[in-house]
C-alpha positions as CSV (number, residue, x, y, z in Angstrom):
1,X,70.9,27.1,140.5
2,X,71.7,30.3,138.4
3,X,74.2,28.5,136.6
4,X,71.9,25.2,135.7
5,X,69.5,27.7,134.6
6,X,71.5,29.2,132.2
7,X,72.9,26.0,130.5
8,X,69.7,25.3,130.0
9,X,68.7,28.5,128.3
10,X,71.5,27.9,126.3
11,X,70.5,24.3,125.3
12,X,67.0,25.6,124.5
13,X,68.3,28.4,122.2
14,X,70.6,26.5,120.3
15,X,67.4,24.1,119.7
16,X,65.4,26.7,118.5
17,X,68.4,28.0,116.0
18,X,66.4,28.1,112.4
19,X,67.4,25.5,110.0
20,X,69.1,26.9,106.7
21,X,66.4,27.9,104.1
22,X,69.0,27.6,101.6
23,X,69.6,23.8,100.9
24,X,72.4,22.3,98.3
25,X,73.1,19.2,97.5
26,X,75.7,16.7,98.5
27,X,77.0,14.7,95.8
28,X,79.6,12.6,95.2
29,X,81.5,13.0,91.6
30,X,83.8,10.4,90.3
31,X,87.4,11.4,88.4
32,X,86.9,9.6,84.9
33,X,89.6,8.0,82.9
34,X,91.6,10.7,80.4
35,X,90.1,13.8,79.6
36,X,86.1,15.0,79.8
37,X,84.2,14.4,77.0
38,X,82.4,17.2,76.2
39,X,79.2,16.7,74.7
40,X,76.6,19.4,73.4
41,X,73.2,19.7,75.0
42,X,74.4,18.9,78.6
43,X,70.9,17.9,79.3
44,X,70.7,15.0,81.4
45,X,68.3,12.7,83.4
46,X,66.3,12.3,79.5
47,X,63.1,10.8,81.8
48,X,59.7,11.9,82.0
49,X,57.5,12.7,84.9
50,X,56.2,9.9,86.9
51,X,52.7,9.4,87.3
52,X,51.7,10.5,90.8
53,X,52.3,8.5,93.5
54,X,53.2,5.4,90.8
55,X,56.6,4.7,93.0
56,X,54.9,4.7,96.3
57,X,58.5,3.9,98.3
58,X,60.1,7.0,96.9
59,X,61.0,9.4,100.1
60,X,62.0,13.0,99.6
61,X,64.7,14.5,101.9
62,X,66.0,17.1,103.4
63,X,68.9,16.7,105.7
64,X,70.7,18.7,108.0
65,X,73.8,19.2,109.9
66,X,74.5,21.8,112.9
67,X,75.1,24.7,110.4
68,X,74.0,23.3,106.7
69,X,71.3,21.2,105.0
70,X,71.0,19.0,102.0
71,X,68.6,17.1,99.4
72,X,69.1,13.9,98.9
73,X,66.3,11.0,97.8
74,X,65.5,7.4,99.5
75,X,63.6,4.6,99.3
76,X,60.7,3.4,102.3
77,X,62.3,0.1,102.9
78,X,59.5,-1.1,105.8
79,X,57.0,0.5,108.0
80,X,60.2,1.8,109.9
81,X,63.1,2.1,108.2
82,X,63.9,4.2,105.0
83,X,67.3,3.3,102.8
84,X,69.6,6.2,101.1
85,X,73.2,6.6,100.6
86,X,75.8,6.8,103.1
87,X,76.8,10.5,102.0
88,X,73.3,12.0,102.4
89,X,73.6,10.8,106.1
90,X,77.3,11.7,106.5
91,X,77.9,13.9,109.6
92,X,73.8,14.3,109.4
93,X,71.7,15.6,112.9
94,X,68.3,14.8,111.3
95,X,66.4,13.8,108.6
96,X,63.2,15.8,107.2
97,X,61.7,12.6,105.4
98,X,58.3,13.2,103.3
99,X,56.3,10.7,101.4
100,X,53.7,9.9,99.4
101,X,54.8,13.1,97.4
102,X,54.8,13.7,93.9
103,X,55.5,17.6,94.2
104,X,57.3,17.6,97.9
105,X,57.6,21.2,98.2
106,X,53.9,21.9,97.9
107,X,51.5,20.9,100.3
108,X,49.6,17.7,99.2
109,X,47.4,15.4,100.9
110,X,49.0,12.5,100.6
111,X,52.0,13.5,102.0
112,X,52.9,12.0,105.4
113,X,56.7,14.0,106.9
114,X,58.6,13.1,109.6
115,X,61.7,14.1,111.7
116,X,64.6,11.3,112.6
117,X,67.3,11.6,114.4
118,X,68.3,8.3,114.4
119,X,71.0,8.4,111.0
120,X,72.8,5.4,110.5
121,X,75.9,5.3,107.9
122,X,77.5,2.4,107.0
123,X,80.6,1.3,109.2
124,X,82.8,1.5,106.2
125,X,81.8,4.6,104.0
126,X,84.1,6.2,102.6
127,X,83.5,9.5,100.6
128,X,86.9,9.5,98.8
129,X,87.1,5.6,97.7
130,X,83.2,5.8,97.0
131,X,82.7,2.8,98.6
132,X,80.0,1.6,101.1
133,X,77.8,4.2,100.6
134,X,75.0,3.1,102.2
135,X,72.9,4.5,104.8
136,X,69.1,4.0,106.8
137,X,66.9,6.3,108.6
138,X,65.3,5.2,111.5
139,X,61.4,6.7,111.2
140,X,60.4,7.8,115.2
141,X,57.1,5.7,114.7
142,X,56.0,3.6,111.8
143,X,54.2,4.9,109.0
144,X,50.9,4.1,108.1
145,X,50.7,2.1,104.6
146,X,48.4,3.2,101.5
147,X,48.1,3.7,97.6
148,X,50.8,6.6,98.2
149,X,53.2,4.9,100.9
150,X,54.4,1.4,100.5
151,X,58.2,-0.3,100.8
152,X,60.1,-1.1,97.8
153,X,61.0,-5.0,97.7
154,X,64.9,-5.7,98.1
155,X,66.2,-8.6,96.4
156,X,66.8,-11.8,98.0
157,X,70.0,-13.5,99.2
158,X,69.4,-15.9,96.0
159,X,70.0,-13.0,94.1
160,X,73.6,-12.3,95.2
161,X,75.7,-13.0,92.0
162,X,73.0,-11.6,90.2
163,X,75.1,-8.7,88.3
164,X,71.9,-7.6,86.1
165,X,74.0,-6.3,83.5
166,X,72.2,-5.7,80.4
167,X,68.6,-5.3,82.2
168,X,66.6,-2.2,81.9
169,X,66.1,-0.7,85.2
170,X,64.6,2.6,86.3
171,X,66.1,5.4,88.7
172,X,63.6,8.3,90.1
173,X,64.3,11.2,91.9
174,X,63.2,15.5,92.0
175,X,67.4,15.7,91.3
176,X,68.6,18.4,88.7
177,X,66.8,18.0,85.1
178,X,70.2,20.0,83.9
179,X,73.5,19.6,85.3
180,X,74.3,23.1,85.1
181,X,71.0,24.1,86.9
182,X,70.5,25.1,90.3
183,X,67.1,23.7,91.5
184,X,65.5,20.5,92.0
185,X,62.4,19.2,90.2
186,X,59.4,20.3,91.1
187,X,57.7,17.4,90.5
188,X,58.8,13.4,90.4
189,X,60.8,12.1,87.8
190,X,62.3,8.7,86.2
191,X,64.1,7.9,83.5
192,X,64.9,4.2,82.1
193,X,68.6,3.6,82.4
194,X,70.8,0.2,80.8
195,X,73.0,-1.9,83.5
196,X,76.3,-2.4,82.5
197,X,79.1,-4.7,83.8
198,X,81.9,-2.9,85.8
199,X,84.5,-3.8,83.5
200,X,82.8,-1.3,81.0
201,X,81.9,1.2,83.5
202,X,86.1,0.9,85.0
203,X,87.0,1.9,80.7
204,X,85.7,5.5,82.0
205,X,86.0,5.4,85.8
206,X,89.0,3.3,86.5
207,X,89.4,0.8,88.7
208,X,85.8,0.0,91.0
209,X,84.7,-2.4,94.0
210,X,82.3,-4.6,93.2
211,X,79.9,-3.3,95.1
212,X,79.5,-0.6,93.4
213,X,77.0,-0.9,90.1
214,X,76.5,1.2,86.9
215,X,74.3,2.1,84.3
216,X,74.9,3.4,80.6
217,X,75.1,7.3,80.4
218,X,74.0,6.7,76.5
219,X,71.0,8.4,75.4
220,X,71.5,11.0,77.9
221,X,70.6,9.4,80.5
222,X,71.5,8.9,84.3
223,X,71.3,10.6,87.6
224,X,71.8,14.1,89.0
225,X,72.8,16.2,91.9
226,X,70.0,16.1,94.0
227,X,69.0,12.3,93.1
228,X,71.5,10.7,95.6
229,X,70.2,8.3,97.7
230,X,67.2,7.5,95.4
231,X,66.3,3.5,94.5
232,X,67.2,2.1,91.1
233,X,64.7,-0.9,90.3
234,X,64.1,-3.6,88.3
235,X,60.0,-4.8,88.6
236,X,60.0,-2.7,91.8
237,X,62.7,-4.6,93.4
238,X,65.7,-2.3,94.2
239,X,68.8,-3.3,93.7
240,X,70.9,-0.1,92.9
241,X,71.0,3.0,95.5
242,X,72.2,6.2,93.5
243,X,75.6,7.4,94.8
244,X,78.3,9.0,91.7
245,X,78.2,10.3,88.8
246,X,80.8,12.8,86.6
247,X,81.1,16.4,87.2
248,X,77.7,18.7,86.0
249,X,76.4,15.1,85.1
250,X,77.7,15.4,81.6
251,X,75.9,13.1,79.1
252,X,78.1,9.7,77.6
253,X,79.0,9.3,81.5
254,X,77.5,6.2,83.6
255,X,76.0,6.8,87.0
256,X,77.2,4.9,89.9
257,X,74.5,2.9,92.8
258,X,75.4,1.1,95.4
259,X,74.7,-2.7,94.8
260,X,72.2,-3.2,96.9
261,X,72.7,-7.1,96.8
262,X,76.2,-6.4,98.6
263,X,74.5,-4.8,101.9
264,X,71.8,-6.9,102.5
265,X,73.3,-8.6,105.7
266,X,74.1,-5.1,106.8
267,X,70.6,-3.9,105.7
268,X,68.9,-6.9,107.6
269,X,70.8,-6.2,110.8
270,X,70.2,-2.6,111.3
271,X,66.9,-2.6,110.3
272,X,63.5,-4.6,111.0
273,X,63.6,-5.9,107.5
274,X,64.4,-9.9,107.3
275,X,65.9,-10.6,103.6
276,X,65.0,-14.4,102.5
């Protein structure tokens, strides 16, 4: 009795163990083609803040293992289910997901947060080959939908050999406004980013799966640490979920996203969401 007491003392306290209050982030950085090109003003991201609550399906996160934590971005996908890249759930024990936030690290009344456990990475990820990085949290109850909380559309099965190269699409995230910094945004931001076909993203990162899609760095424009996981959409659809870039997010450099239209079957049969 003694002895099932005392495992269970020991189950409680390792429960009660604080989270770390120091979070990083986890990114994924891709080896480009030749040497760096180093450009002046390493500012990237180039966006503007976003209107409050304007992208309703954006989720904040914070993610944690046994002994570190993470921020990472996502995208409300249905009442229950919330879609993010495969390395922001990578060896994760639970998800700290907020939203309806514009500044996520202050208290705001729209904000709705809730704990998963239930972190689902693609069967397939693989952190060195960057490929499949996909991933869904599983929300403990559904969320209630309003002006501040509502899904992002995914595209349909129509949309398959739909490359959108040479669209306009928008990524949004709190990542890193410079990618020499060391803090997230305080408050939501977006930027207006170019597709471009793989062939001229593979002149500066090699060789890449098809699954994977780019925008144009030009401009200064692109993703950050801290952005990872975040939705990149066209008319509010998503079709891009934001999982490379180059080292300090140097400007000239394309981002990376996981084409969404290659994981809807997967996204359709671990989640409640039914893709037409």
């Amino acid at each position: 009795m003694k002895t099932i007491v005392l495992i269970l003392a020991i189950v409680a306290l390792a429960a009660a163990v604080p989270k770390p209050t120091k979070l990083h982030y986890r990114n994924l950085f891709k080896q480009p083609v030749g040497e760096i090109k180093i450009k002046p003003h390493p500012r990237i991201i180039g966006g503007q803040e976003a209107t409050p609550h304007s992208i309703p399906y954006q989720t904040f996160l914070e993610v944690y293992s046994n002994s570190e934590g993470w921020y990472c971005g996502g995208s409300l996908i249905s009442e229950n289910y919330v879609l993010t890249a495969g390395h922001c759930g990578d060896g994760a024990t639970e998800a700290h997901v907020t939203l309806g936030a514009h500044e996520p690290l202050q208290a705001e009344d729209t904000q709705v947060n809730i704990v998963s456990t239930e972190i689902k990475v693609h069967e397939d990820y693989d952190g060195e080959e960057i490929i499949n990085d996909v991933g869904l949290i599983k929300l403990p109850e559904s969320v209630t939908l309003n002006d501040a909380i509502k899904p992002v559309s995914l595209p349909s099965k129509a949309d398959a050999s739909n490359t959108f190269t040479g669209e306009t699409a928008r990524v949004s995230g709190w990542g890193l406004t410079d990618g020499f910094g060391d803090q997230i945004s305080d408050v939501l931001n977006y930027v207006d980013v170019k597709v471009i076909g793989n062939q001229e993203c593979e002149e500066l990162f090699g060789s890449l799966v098809s699954s994977i899609l780019c925008t144009s760095g030009d401009e200064y424009t692109g993703s950050c640490s801290g952005d990872s996981g975040g939705p990149l959409v066209i008319d509010d659809v998503q079709i891009g979920v934001v999982s490379f870039g180059i080292i300090f997010c140097l400007p000239g450099y394309p981002s990376g996203f996981s084409r969404v239209t290659s994981f809807l079957d997967w996204i359709e049969t671990n989640s409640d969401v039914q893709i037409k």
